[in-house]
N, C-alpha and C positions, 0 to 999 in steps of 0.2 A: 504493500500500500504506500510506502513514504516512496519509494522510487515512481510510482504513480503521480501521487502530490507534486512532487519533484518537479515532473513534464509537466502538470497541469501550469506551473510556471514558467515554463521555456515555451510553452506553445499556446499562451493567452494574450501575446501579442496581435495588432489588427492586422487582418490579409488585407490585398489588392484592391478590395470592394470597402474596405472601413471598416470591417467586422471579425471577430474573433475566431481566430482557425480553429479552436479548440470545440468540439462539440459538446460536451458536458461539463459546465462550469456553477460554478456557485451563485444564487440565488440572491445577487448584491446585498442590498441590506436587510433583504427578508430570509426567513431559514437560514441567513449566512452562518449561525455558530450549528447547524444541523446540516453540513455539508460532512461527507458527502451520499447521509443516507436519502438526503432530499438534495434532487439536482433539478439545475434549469438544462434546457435541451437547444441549443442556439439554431433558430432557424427550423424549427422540426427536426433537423439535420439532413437537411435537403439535399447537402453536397456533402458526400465523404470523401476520402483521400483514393485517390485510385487504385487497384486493388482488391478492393474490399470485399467480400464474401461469407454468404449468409450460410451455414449447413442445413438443412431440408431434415426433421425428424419424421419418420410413414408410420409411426405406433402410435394410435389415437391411445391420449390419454399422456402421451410424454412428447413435447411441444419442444421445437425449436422455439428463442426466443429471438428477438432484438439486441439485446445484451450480448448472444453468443455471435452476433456477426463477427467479421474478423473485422478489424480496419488496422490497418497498418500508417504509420506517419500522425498518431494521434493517441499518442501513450491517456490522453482521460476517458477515450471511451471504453476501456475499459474496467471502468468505475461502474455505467451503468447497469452490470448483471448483480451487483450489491446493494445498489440502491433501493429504498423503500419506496419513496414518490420520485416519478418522474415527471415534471412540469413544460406543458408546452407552453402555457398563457399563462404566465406570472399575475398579471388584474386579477384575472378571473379564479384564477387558484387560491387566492388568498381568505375570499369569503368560504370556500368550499371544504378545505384544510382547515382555518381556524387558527388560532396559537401554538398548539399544542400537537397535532396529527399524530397517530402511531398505528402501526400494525403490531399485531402480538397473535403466535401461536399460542393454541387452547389445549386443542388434543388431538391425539392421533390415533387414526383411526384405517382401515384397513387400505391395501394398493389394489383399491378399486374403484369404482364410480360411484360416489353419493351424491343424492339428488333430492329433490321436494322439500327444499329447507323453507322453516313457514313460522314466523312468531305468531302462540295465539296470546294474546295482550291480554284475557281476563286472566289466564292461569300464570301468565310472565313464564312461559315458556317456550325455548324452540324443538322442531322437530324434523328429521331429516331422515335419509334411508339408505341403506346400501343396496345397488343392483343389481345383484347375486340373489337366488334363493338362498332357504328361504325367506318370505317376505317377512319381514318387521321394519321397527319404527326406533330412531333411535330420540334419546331425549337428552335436551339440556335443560337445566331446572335454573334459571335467571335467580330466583328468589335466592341461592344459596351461595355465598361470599365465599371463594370461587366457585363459578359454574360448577354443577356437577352435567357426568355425562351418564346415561343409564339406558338400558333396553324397554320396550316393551311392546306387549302383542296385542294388537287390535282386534276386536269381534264383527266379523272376520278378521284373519291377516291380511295387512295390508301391504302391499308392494307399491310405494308412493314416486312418484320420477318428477312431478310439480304439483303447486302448491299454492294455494291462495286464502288468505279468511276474509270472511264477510261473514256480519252479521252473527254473528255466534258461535259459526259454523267454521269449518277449514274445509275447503274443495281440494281436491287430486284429480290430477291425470295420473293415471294407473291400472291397479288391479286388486281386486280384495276378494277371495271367495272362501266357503269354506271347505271346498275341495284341491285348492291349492292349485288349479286349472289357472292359467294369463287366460281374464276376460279384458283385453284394453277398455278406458270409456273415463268416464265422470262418477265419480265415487262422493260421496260427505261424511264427513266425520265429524260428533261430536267428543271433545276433549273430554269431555267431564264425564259423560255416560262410557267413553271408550267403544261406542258403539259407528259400524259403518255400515253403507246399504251404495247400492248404484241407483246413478239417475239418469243415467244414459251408457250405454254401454256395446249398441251398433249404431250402424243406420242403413234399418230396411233390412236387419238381418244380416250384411256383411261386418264382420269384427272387424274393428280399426287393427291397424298397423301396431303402435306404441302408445298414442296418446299422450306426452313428452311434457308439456304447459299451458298454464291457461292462467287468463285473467277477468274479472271481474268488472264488465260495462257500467257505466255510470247509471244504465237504466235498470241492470241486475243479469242482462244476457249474461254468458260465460263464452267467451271466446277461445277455443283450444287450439293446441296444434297436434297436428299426428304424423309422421312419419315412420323408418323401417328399422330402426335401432334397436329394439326390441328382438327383432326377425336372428337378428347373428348371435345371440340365448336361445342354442338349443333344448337348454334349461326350460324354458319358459315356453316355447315354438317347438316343441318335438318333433310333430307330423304335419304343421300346420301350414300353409304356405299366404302369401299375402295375398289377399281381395281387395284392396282399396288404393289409390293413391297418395302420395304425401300431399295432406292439403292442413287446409284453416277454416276452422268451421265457428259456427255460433250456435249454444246452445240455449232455449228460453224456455227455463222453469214452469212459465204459467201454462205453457200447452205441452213442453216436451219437444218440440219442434227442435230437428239439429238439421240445419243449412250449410253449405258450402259456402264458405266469403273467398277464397280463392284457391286454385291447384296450381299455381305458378312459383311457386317456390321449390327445390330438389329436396332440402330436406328441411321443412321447417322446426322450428325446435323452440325459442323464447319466445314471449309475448306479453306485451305492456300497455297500458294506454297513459297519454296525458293527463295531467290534472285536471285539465275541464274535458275529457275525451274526445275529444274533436281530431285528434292523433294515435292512431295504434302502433307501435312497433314493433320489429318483427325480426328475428334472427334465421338466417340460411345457414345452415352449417353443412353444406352439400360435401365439402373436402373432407368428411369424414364420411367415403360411400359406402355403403354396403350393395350388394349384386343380390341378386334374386339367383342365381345360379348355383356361387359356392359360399353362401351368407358368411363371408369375409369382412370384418370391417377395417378399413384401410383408410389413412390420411393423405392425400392428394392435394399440394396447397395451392395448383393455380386451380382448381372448382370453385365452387361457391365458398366465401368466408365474411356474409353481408349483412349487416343491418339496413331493415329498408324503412320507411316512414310511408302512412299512406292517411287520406282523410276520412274520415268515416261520415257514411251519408246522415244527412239529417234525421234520417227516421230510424239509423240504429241499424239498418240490414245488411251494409255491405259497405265498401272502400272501392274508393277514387281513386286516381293520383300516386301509385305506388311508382314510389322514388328510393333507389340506392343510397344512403347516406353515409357509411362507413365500412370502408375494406380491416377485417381486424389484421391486427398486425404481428400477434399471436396465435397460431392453431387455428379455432373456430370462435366467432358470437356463439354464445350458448345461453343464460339465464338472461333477461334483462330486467331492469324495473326504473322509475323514472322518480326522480327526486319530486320533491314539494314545492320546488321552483322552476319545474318544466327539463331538466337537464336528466340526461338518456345514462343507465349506470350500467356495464355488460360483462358480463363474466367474458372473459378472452384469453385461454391459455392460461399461462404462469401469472394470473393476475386479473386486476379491473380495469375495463374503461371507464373514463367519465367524459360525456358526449355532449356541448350544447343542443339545445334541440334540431339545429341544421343538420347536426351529426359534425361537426367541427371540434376534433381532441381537444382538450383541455387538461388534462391530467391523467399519470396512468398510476395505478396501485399494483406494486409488485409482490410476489411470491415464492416461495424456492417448490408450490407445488400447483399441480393441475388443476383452477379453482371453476365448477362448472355449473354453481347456483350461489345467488347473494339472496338476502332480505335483513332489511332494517327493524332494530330492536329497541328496547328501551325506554323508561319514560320518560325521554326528551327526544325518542325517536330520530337518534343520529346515531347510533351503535351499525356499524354494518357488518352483517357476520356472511363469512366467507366459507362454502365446502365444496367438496372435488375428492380427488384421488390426495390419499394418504394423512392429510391435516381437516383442521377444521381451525380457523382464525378470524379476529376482529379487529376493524379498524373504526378508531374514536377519530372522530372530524366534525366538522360543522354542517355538514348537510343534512337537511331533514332529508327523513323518506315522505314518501305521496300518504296523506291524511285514509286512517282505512273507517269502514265502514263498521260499525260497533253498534 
């Protein structure tokens, strides 16, 4: 590290254009005594030193990062695979960060995929799952100085992959039976009874795919996603082969009615809306494909790796306007959810984005593991707890999450 430091001073002199060769520098007079676990990023780092060269990881679930580029003739960037924040908009980071920011691992937990992380705010507890049979639910108990982390089994078991509360309730995409069969679909769960039932669970009699996320419309629809990730658990898929396409559907309570909002995404998988809903967002994470042939799951990074933004029609039935906003720059989008001030937050690889609502970086939250669902905790509702393959961690900042429904 001091031989690092070192060149961060031989090479923060101004190049050709008036600006600093060095691409990861200290955050002038803000974070400057928290350098260099928080770094500013000069220019995005639009221009590296010639050379340079990214390694390509194809095992979903262990991501090539940013930080492991190679850059040769720039002894700071390789500061950035240690760093906790990485800042592109210094203004705008400063509300979002706060005085104070940190990451902190909790606990660890198995080198596999967990998903459907979900605060329920009457009990001050989170809950999350590993995607292995079989199914259970894992628990962290908030009330207890430090977190505690515990198992436990839902009536039925529940196999949860996303996650939403409203109203009293916690919604899944998943699986819960009491024959231990994957029925993909829309599941609820009451915390306090420990009791779950489906409320949707085809359409028209073909099984969905995986059922992966969903969120909670301002008017009470449930908007999911389903794709084939599921399908390469022969665990789960023995005999079973796929009927449906990867789409986005809406589902609404009062009749049961599940609609198609679109099939144009490869593999969709996150899904958010704006504070006043009038925006859904929507995560592709196609570069993780699976084949219908030899259910292989393989990471492919020039496919799909997109966040898209699209408007949602006035009467609540479908979207307009879908627009790419963000290539991750990590692995794949996978979880998102959107701040209390309209700004896009995305699980990506080794880490977080944090997105103005154009989808313009602002900030990235780093990790040393696979982080592939967020949700905000707390009673000041800026705790944002982070899980994926192998860890489960928290980062304290100033961003509220999006106001929930109680």
């Amino acid at each position: 590290m001091q031989s690092v430091l070192a060149g961060l001073g031989a090479v923060a002199g101004l190049g050709s254009r008036g600006f600093s060769t060095s691409i990861a520098q200290p955050c002038e007079t803000a974070y400057a005594n928290r350098f260099p676990s928080i770094l500013c990023i000069q220019n995005y780092g639009a221009v590296l030193p010639e050379g340079f060269e990214r390694p390509i990881a194809s095992t979903p679930g262990h991501t090539d990062t940013y930080g492991s580029t190679n850059v040769p003739n720039d002894s700071t960037f390789e500061l950035i695979s240690g760093a906790s924040f990485l800042i592109w908009d210094l203004e705008q980071s400063l509300d979002i960060l706060g005085p104070n920011p940190s990451v902190e691992d909790f606990f660890e937990v198995g080198n596999i995929p967990h998903e459907g992380v979900v605060w329920e705010p009457d009990l001050n507890i989170l809950l999350f799952s590993p995607l292995r049979p079989p199914p259970t639910v894992l628990k962290i108990d908030l009330n207890q100085d430090p977190p505690t982390l515990s198992n436990i089994t839902t009536d039925p078991p529940l196999f949860g992959i996303g996650a939403a509360y409203h109203k009293g309730l916690i919604y899944y995409c998943g699986s819960a039976t009491s024959t231990g069969d994957y029925v993909g679909g829309l599941y609820a769960y009451n915390a306090t009874s420990n009791k779950v039932w489906p409320i949707a669970n085809n359409y028209f009699g073909y099984n969905f795919g995986t059922c992966d996320d969903l969120a909670v419309a301002p008017n009470g629809d449930i908007w999911f996603t389903d794709n084939w990730y599921s399908y390469a658990l022969e665990e789960l898929h023995q005999n079973n082969t796929l009927q449906l396409e990867p789409a986005v559907y809406r589902y609404v309570p009062s009749t049961g009615l599940v609609q198609l909002v679109t099939d144009e995404l490869e593999q969709p998988n996150g899904i958010a809306f704006s504070p006043d809903g009038k925006t859904v967002y929507m995560t592709d994470s196609g570069a993780d494909t699976i084949t219908n042939e030899d259910r292989t799951l393989r990471y492919v990074s020039r496919l799909r790796r997109t966040v898209y933004a699209a408007d949602v029609l006035p009467s609540g039935t479908g979207i307009v306007n879908r627009r790419a906003i963000f290539l991750a720059q990590d692995r794949v989008p996978d979880g998102i959810k959107v701040a209390r001030n309209g700004y896009v937050v995305v699980a990506t690889g080794s880490g977080v984005d944090v997105l103005d609502p154009a989808g313009i970086p602002v900030l990235r939250i780093q990790t040393d593991f696979t982080v592939l669902n967020i949700v905000w905790a707390g009673q000041e509702h800026t705790d944002l707890w982070m899980v994926g393959y192998q860890k489960v961690a928290r980062v304290k900042w100033a961003l509220e999450g999006n106001v929930l429904v109680r």
